[in-house]
ZATORKOL-765536 format. One record per residue (C-alpha): z, x, y; residue number from 0. Coordinates in pm, 1 decimal. Example, Ala and Ser with C-alpha at 12.3 -4.5 7.8 and 13.67 -1.06 7.14 Angstrom:
2
<<780.0, 1230.0, -450.0>, 0>
<<714.0, 1367.0, -106.0>, 1>
END
This chain:
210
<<19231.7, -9043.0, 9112.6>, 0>
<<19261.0, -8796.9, 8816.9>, 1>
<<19389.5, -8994.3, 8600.6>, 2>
<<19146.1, -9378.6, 8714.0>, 3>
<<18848.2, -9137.3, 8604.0>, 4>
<<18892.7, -9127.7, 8200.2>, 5>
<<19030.9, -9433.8, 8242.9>, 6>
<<18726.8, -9581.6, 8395.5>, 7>
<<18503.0, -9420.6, 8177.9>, 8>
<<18666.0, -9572.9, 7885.3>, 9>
<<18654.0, -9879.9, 8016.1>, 10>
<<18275.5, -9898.1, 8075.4>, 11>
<<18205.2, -9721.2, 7723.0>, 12>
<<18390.6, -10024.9, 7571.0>, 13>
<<18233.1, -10254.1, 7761.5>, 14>
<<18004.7, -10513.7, 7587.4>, 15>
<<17891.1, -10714.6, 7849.0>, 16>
<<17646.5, -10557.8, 8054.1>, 17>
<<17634.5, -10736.9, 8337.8>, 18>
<<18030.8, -10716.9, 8379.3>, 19>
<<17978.1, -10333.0, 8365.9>, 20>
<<17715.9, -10321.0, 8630.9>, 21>
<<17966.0, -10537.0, 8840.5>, 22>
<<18206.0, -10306.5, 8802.3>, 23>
<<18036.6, -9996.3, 8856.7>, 24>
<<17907.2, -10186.5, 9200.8>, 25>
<<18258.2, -10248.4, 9286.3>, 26>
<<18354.6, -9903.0, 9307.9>, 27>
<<18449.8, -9735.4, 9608.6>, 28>
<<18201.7, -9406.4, 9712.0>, 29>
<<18478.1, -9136.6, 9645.9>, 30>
<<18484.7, -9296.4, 9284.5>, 31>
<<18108.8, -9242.9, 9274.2>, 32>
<<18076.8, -8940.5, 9469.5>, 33>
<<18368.7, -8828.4, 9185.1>, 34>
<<18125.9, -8976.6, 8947.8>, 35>
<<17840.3, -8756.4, 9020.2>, 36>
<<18060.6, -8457.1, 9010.8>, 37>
<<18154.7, -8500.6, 8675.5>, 38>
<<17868.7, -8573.2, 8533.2>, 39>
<<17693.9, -8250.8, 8712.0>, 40>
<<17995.5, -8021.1, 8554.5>, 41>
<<17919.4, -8178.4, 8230.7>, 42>
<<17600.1, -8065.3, 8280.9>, 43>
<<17620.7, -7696.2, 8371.4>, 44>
<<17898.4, -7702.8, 8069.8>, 45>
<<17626.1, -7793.2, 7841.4>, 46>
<<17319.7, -7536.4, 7997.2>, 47>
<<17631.2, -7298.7, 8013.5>, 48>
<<17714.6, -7383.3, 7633.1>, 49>
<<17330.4, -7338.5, 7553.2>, 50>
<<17266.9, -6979.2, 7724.8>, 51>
<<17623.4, -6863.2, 7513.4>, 52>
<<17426.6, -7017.8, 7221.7>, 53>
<<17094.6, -6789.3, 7261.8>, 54>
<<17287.1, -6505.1, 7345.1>, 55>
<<17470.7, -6503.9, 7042.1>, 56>
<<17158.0, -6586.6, 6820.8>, 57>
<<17027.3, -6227.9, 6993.7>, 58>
<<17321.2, -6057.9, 6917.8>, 59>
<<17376.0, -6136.8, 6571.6>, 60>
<<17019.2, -6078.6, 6530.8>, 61>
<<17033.2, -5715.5, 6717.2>, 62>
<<17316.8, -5669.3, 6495.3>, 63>
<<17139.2, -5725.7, 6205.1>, 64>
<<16876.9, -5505.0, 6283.0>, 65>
<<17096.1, -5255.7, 6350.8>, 66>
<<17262.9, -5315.3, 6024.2>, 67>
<<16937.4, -5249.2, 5836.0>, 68>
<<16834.6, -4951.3, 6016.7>, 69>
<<17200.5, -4772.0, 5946.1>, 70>
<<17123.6, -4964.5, 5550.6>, 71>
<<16822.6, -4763.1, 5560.6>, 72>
<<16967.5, -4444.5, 5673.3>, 73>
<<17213.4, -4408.2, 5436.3>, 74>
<<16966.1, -4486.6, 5163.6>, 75>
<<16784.9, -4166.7, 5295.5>, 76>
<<17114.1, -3926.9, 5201.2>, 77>
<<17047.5, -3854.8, 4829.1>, 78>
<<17100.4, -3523.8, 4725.6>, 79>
<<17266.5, -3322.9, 4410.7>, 80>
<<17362.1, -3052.8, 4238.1>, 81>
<<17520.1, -2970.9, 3945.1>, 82>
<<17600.1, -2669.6, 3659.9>, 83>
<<17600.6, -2745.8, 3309.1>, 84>
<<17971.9, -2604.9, 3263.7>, 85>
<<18250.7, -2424.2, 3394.7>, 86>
<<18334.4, -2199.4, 3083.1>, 87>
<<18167.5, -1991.5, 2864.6>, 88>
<<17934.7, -2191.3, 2625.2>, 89>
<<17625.3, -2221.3, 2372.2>, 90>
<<17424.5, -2584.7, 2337.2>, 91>
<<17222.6, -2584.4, 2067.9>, 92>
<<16958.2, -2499.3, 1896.3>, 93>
<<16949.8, -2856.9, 1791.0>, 94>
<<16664.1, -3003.9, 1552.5>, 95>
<<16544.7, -3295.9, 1878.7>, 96>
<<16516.5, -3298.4, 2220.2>, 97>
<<16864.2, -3344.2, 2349.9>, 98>
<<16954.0, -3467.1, 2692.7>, 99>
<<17157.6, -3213.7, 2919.2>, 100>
<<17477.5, -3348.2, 3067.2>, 101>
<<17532.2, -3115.6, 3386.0>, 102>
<<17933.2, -3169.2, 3413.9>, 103>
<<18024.5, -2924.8, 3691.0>, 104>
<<17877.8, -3111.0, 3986.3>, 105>
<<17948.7, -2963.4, 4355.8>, 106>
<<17716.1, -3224.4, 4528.4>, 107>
<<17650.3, -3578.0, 4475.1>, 108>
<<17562.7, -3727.8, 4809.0>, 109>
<<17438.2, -4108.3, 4748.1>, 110>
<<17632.6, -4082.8, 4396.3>, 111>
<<17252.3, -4134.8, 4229.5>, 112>
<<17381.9, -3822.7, 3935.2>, 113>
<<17568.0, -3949.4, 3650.8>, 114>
<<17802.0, -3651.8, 3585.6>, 115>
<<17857.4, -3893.4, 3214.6>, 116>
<<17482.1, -3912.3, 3121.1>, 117>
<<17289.6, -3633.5, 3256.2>, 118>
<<17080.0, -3931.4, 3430.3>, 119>
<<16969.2, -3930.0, 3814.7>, 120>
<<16882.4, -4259.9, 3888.4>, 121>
<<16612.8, -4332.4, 4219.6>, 122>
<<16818.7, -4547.7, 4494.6>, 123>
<<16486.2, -4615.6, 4668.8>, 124>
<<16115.8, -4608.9, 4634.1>, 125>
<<16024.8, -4233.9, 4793.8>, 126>
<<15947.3, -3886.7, 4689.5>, 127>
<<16180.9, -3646.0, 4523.5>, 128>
<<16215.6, -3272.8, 4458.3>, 129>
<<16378.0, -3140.6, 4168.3>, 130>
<<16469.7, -2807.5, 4041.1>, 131>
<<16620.7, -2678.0, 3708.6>, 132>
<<16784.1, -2324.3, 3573.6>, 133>
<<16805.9, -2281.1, 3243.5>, 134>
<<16961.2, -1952.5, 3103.4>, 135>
<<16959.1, -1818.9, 2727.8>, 136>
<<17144.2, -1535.6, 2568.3>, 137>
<<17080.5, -1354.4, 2253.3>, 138>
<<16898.1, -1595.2, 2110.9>, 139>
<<16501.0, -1661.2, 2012.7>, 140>
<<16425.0, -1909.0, 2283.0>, 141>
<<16589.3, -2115.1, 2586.7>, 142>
<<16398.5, -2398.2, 2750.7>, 143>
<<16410.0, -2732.4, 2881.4>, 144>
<<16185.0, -2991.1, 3021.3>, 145>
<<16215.4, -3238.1, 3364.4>, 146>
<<16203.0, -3586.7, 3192.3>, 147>
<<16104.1, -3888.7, 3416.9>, 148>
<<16166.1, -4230.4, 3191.2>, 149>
<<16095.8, -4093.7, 2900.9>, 150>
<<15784.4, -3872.5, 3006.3>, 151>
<<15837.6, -3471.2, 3050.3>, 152>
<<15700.5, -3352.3, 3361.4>, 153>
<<15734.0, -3002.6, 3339.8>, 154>
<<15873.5, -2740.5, 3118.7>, 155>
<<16118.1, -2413.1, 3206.1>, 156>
<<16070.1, -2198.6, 2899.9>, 157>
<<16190.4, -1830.8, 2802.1>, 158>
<<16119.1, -1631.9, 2478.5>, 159>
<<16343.5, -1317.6, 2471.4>, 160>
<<16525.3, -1223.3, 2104.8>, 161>
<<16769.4, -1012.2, 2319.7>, 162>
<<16962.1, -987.7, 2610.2>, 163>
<<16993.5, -1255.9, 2874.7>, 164>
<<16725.0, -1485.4, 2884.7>, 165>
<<16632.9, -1699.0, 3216.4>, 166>
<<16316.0, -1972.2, 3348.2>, 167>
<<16293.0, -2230.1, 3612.4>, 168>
<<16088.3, -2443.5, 3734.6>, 169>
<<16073.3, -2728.7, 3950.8>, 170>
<<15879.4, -3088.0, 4041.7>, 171>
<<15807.0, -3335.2, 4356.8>, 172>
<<15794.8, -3676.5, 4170.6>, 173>
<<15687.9, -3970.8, 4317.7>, 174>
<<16003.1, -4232.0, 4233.9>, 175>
<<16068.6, -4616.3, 4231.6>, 176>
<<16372.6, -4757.8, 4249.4>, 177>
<<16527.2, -4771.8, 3933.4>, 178>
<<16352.7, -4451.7, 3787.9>, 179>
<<16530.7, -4201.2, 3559.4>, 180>
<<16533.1, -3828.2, 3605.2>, 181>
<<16726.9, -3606.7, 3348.9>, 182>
<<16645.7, -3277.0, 3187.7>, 183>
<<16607.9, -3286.3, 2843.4>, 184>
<<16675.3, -2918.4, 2617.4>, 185>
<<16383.0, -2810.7, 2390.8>, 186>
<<16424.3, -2883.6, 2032.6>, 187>
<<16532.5, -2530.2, 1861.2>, 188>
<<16602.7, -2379.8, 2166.3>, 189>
<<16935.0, -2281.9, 2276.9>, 190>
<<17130.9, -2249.7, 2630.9>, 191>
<<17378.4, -2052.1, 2741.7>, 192>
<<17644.3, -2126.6, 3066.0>, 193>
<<17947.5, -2061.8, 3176.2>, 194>
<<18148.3, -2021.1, 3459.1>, 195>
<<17903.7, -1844.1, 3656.8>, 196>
<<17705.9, -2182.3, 3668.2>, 197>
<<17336.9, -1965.2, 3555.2>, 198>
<<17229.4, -2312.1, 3404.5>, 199>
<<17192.3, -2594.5, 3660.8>, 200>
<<17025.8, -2921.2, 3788.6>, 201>
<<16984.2, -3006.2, 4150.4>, 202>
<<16734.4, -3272.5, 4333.7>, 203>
<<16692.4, -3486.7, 4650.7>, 204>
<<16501.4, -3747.7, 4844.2>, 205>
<<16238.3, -3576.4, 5048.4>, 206>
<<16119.8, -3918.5, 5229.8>, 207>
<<16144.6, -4263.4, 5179.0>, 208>
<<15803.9, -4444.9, 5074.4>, 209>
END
């Protein structure tokens, strides 16, 4: 009987003449149609069976999506660095233009958004920012240097002092979209003073993303 059933259903899938089909479906005995039946009802619960897998994996993928984005999102959140100017005793400047400050000795960079080459801290996301900056002079007339967002300077740590050691801060929540640049630029005729006691740094992070 296991093997008549394919066979049989072959033979009435070829079939061309419809009325010889009929015949021979009329002809058969009621196990082959009780058989029949039973096939054709596993065929079906294959196929609702085959459907439900279907939704459930369209849910999954889409829960894992979501999931995806969330943990996407997250790790857009982490941004957060910190960095010296140098590790060794040194004088920058006084230079005739505003030069941009390459902080080198960096002990965080979470989100790698600080370019330890350029000076540059570049926004991952749209959100707000903080941002401080040290900036330390010695024995000369002045030491400063100003937060720079694409081009525009924020805010300005500045220090007067002909003798001695020399030191200003300051610091800035900024508003950032993705794609901004953040860098501290050093006053023109000033000049800074660092070494491995890290007295002149740069350090910022993402408050909250908007």
């Amino acid at each position: 009987m296991t093997l008549f059933l394919p066979l049989l259903l072959v033979v009435l899938s070829v079939s061309t003449d419809q009325t010889e089909a009929l015949a021979l479906q009329q002809s058969f005995s009621p196990d082959v149609h009780a058989a029949l039946r039973e096939m054709i009802a596993s065929l079906t619960e294959q196929r609702l069976e085959l459907r439900s897998l279907k939704k459930e994996s369209a849910a999954k993928f889409e829960s894992q999506g979501a999931e995806i984005e969330t943990l996407k999102k997250q790790l857009e959140g982490q941004v957060a660095f910190s960095a010296a100017l140098t590790d060794h005793h040194r004088y920058f400047g006084p230079f005739n233009t505003f030069t941009t400050l390459v902080f080198k000795h960096v002990v965080t960079n979470i989100g790698n958004a600080y370019n330890d080459h350029t000076g540059i801290f570049t926004a991952p996301v749209k959100g707000a920012y903080h941002f401080e900056w040290y900036v330390s002079g010695q024995g000369g007339p002045t030491s400063g240097a100003a937060l720079v967002r694409n081009g525009e300077r924020i805010f300005l740590a500045y220090e007067h002092q002909r003798y001695q050691f020399a030191s200003s801060s300051n610091g800035a929540t900024l508003l950032l979209e993705s794609g901004d640049q953040v860098f501290v630029q050093q006053w023109h005729h000033s000049r800074i003073y660092d070494n491995q006691n890290h007295h002149t740094t740069f350090s910022g992070r993402l408050l909250f993303i908007m």
